[in-house]
C-alpha positions in Angstrom: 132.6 -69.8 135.4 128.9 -68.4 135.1 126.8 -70.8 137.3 123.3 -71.0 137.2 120.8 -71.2 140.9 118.8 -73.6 141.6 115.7 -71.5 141.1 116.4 -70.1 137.6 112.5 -69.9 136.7 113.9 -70.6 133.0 112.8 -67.2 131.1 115.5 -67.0 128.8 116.4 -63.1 129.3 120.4 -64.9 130.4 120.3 -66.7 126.4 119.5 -63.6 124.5 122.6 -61.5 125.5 125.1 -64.0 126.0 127.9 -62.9 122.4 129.0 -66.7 122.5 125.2 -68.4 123.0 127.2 -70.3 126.0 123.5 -70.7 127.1 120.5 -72.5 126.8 117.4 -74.2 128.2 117.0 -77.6 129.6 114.3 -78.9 131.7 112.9 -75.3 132.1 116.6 -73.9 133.4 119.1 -72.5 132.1 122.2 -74.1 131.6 125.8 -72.8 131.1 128.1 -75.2 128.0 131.4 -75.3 128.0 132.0 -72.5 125.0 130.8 -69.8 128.2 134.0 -66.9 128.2 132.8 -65.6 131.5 132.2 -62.2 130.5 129.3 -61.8 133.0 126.8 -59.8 130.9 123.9 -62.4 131.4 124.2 -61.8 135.3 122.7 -58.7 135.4 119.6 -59.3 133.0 118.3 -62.6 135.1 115.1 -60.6 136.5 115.5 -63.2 139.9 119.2 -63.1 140.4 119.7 -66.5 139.9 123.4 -66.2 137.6 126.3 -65.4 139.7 129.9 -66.3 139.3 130.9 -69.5 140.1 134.4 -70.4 142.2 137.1 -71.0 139.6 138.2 -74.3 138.1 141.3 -76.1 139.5 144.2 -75.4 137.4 144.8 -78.5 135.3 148.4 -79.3 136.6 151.1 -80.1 134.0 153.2 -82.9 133.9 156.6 -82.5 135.3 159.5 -83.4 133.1 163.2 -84.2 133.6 165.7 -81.7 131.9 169.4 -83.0 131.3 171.7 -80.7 131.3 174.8 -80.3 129.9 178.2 -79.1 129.3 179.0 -78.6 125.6 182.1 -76.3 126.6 180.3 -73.2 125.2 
């Protein structure tokens, strides 16, 4: 996931090349929503290096269920 630094100086340059406007401006910074795809092109426009990649998010684990199995003489 796209994270934004803590000094993002809020110009905007990151919102206008994002394909899936993941981006936008709050309180003078930019911030990164939920529909981000992670394709990494705002990095390299922010003119003070403040996008990087974040660490990835845990995998959501899934919900182990009991399989019966049987014998149907097949």
């Amino acid at each position: 996931m796209i994270q934004v630094k803590e000094n993002c100086p809020g110009c905007g340059l990151c919102l206008e090349v994002c394909p899936v406007k993941a981006l936008a401006l709050e309180r003078g910074k930019a911030v990164v929503g939920n529909q981000c795809i992670d394709c990494g092109l705002c990095i390299p426009h922010c003119p003070v290096r403040q996008l990087e990649t974040g660490p990835e998010p845990a995998p959501t684990r899934q919900k182990k269920t009991k399989t019966e199995v049987t014998d149907d003489g097949a």
